[in-house]
N, C-alpha and C positions, 0 to 999 in steps of 0.2 A: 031348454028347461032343465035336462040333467046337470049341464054345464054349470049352471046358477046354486043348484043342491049343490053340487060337490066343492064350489066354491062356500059357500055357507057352512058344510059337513068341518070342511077345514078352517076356517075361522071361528067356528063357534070350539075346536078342540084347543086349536092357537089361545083364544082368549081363557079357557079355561086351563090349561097349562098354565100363561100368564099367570092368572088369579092364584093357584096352587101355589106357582113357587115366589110372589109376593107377598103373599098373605099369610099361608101357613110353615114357609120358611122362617129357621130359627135364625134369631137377629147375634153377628159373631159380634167379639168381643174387641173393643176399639183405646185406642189412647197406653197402649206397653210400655212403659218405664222400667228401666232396670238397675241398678244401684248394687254394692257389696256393702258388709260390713267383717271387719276380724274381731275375733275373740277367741278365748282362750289359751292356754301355754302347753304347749306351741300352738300362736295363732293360726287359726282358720279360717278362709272365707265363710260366707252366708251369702246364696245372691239373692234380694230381695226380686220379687215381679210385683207390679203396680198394675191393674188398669180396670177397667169399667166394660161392666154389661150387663142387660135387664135379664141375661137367663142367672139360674141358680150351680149347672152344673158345668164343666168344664172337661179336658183333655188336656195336658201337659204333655208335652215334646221337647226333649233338649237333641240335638243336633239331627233333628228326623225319628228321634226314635221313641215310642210311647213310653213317658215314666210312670201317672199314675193318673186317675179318674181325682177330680176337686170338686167338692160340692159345700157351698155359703147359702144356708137359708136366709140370713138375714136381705128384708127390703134394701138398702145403702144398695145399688149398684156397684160403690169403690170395691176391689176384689184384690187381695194380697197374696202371696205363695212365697213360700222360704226354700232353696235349697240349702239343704246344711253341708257344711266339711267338702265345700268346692273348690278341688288342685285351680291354682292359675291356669290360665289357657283359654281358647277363642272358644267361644260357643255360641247357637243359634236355640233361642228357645221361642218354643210355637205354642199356642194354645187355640183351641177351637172349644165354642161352646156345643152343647147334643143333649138332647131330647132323651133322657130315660125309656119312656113310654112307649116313644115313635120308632125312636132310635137314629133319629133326623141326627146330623154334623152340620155343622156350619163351615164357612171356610176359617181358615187357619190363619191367624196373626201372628207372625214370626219379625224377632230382632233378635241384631247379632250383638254381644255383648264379650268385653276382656275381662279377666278376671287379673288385677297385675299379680306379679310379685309382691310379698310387703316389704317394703322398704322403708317404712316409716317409722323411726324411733318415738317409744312413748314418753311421757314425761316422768321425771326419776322421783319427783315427791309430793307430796300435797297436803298442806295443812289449811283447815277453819276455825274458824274462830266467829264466837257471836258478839258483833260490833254494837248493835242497837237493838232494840225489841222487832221481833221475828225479822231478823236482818243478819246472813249468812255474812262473811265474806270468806269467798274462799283465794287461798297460793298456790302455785306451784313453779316447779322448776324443769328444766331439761324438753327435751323435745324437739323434733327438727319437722316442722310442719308450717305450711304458711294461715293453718286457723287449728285451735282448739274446740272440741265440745267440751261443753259442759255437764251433767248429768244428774239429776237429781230423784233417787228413789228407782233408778232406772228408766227416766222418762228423759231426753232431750229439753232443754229448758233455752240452751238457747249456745250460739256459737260465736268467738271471738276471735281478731286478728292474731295471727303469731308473736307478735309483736307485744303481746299483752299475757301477762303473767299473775292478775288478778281479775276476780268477778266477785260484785256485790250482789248477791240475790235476795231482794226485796218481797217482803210479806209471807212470810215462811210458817207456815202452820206448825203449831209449839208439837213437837215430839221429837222422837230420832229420827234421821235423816242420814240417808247414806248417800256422800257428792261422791262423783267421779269424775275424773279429766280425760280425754284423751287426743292424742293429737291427729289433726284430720287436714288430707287434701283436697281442697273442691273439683280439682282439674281430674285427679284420676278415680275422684268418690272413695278413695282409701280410709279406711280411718286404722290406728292403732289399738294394741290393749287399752283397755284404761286401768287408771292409779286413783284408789278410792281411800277413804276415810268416813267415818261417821261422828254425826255429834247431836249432843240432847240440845233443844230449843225450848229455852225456858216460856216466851212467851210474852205478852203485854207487862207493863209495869217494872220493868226489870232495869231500863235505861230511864235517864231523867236528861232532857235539850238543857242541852249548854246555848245559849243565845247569844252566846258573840265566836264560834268557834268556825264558822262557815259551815257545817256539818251537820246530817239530818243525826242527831243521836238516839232517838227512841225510834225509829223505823218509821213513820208515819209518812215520808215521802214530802216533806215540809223543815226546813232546816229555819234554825235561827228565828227573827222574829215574826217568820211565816208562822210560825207554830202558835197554837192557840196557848202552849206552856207559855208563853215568851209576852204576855198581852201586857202583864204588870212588872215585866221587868223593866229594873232604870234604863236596860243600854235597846230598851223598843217602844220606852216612852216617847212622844212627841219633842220637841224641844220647847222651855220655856218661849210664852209672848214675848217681843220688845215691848216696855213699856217707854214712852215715847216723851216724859217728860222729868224726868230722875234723874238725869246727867247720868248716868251708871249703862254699862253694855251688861243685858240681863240675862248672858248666857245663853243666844238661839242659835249658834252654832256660826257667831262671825264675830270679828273685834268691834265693831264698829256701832256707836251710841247714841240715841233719841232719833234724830232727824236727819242723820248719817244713813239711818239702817234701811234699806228698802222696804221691810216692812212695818215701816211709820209713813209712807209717801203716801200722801192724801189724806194723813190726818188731820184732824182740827188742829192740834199741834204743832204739825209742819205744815199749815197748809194760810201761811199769813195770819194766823190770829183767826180765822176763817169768815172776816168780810171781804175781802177782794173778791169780785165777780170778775168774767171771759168779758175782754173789752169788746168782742161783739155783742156781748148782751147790753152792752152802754155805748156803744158806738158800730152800729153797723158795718159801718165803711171800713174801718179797719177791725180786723180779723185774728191777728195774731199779735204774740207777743206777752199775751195775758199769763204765763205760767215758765217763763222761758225763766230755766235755773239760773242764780244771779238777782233776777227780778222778783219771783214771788219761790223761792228755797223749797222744796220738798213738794213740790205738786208732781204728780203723775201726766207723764205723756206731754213731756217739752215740748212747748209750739213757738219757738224763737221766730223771728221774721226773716223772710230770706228776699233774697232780690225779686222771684218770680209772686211774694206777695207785693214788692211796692207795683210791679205790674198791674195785679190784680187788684190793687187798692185805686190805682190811677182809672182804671175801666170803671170802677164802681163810681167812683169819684165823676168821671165821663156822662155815663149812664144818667147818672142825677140830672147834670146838666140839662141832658138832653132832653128827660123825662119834662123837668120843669118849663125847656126851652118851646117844646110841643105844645106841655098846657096853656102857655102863654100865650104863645102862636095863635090856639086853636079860639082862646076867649078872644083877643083884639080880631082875629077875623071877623068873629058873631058881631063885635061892638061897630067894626066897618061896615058889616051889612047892615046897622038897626040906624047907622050915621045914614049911609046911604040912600035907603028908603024912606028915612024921614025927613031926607033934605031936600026931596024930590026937585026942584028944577033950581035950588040953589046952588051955583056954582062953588062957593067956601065950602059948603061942607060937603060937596062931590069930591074935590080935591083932596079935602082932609081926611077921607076915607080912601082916597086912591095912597094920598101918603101913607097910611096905614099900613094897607095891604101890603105895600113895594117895602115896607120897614119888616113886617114880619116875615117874606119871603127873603129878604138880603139875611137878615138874623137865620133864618132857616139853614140858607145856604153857609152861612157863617159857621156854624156848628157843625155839619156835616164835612165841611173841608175842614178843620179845626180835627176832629176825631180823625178823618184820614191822615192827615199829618202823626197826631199823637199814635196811634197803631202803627204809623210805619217807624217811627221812630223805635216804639216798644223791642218792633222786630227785630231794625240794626243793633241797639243796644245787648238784644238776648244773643246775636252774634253767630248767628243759622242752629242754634241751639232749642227755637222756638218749640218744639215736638217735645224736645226731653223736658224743658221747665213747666209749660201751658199747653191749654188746649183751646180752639175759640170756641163757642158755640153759641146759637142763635144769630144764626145769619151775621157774626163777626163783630156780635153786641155785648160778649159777655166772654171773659177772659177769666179760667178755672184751673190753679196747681196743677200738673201731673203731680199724682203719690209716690 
């Protein structure tokens, strides 16, 4: 029974230890990022520290050694820390968050971080100039970086290849504005002095869109006859109609006049005088041909005849036969049975009803080998082509273009 207490004594202190240092342990600080920047003459580093945690207070450490207590009221867990006027050289900076109150530490997050040389020339000049309404563009020259910032008001606006020796900055709130450049490496987080200028921004109203220049000119992010300037301009007007029975080309952006133009095709016009009807709508059986250019001038959607419709004309053509050949068939049957029954023991008209019968089953059979003949024939003529021109369907009744 002691043995049981004192197994309990110490589990219940175990899990209450546990509980203490889960629960009321301060949560350390996770995600350190670290970055330089230069400035000033002679330039100086800056190392920035980046990273995230729900306490408020903190501990800074550069190479093990305590620099100074940090404390950010603000809710945002993001947490920043500048060191200023930092020599090149290797360093390890730590930080641990801690409990005012308690006086609780958490553990320490530590990364090691270079500080280069600067070796980065800045750019030797810069001029702006306002292109469009609230529309920067800024220049410069010089520089040996494989990207620039750019800077506006002292805020990062945005970064550009080395390669590029201009920047348009779009929607620029009308005042003064101080841009800067500088030249920056991504690979060693280097960036250079920067080379500034300032310039007044007039504001709305100040540019007027040129609507054939390719160019947005009043800043609105809309060039040419995107622009709602440009609605009634001549060069974003639509093009005149063809008018399709003038003899005259009326200007719609091609040389070509009345029933020439493609858009007169299908007019009353050009479309025969507009009686011609699709000779399938007057003849069934043939299908095509009714608008093939040549024959009826200016219809839309040419349906000249091609080989795989005399095909399809021959099946249709078939099909009749046969249809009418069955109807046929199926009445002198009926008419043999009614000879039949009504001749009852007369042998003339037993016979004349047997002939009957044996006439509309030889015609049956006739037709049926008749169409197998004309199908096999179809086949050799398409030349093993039959897939690409046709398709059968209905049981090898009905013969349909491939498109």
């Amino acid at each position: 029974m002691k043995i049981v207490k004192k197994i309990f004594d110490i589990s219940l202190v175990g899990f209450l230890l546990f509980f203490a240092v889960n629960v009321f342990a301060i949560d350390p600080p996770t995600g350190l990022s670290i970055r330089h920047i230069f400035a000033g003459t002679p330039p100086v580093a800056t190392a920035i520290l980046e990273w995230t945690g729900a306490a408020q207070n903190y501990k800074i450490y550069i190479n093990g050694v305590f620099e100074e207590d940090y404390y950010d009221g603000h809710p945002d867990p993001n947490r920043t820390w500048l060191n200023m006027d930092v020599p090149p050289g290797d360093y390890v900076y730590g930080i641990e968050s801690f409990d005012p109150v308690t006086g609780d530490v958490s553990s320490r997050l530590e990364q090691s971080y270079t500080v280069p040389v600067l070796t980065i020339d800045p750019p030797t000049s810069i001029s702006l100039s306002q292109t469009a309404d609230n529309q920067v563009t800024i220049t410069w020259q010089g520089g040996t970086a494989s990207n620039y910032n750019i800077y506006r008001d002292n805020q990062l606006i945005t970064s550009v290849s080395g390669s590029t020796m201009d920047y348009t900055d779009m929607a620029v709130p009308a005042g003064n504005h101080l841009y800067e450049v500088a030249s920056y490496n991504p690979t060693t987080n280097t960036e250079s002095i920067r080379v500034g200028a300032s310039i007044d921004v007039t504001g709305v109203a100040t540019f007027v869109e040129d609507c054939t220049n390719g160019v947005d000119d009043d800043g609105n992010s809309l060039a040419d006859c995107e622009d709602d300037a440009c609605l009634t301009d001549p060069a974003c007007l639509p093009p005149p109609s063809e008018i399709c029975d003038n003899g005259i080309d009326d200007g719609n952006g091609n040389p070509l006049v009345d029933c020439e133009d493609p858009a007169c095709l299908g007019t009353p016009e050009c479309s025969g005088g507009g009686t011609h009807q699709p000779s399938g709508d007057l003849f069934p059986i043939i299908q095509c041909g009714y608008n093939c250019p040549g024959i009826f001038p200016g219809d839309p959607n040419a349906d000249c005849c091609t080989l795989c419709d005399a095909f399809e004309t021959i099946s249709r053509i078939i099909n009749i036969i046969l249809m009418f050949g069955f109807i046929l068939g199926g009445m002198f049957l009926v008419v043999a049975g009614i000879i039949m029954y009504a001749g009852g023991a007369s042998s003339g008209l037993l016979n004349r009803s047997k002939t009957i019968i044996k006439g509309v089953i030889y015609g049956l059979v006739i037709m049926l080998v008749s169409y197998l003949i004309v199908f096999t024939i179809i086949h050799f003529l398409s030349a093993g082509n039959a897939d690409t021109l046709f398709s059968i369907k209905n049981g090898g009744f009905v013969i349909e273009c491939t498109p």
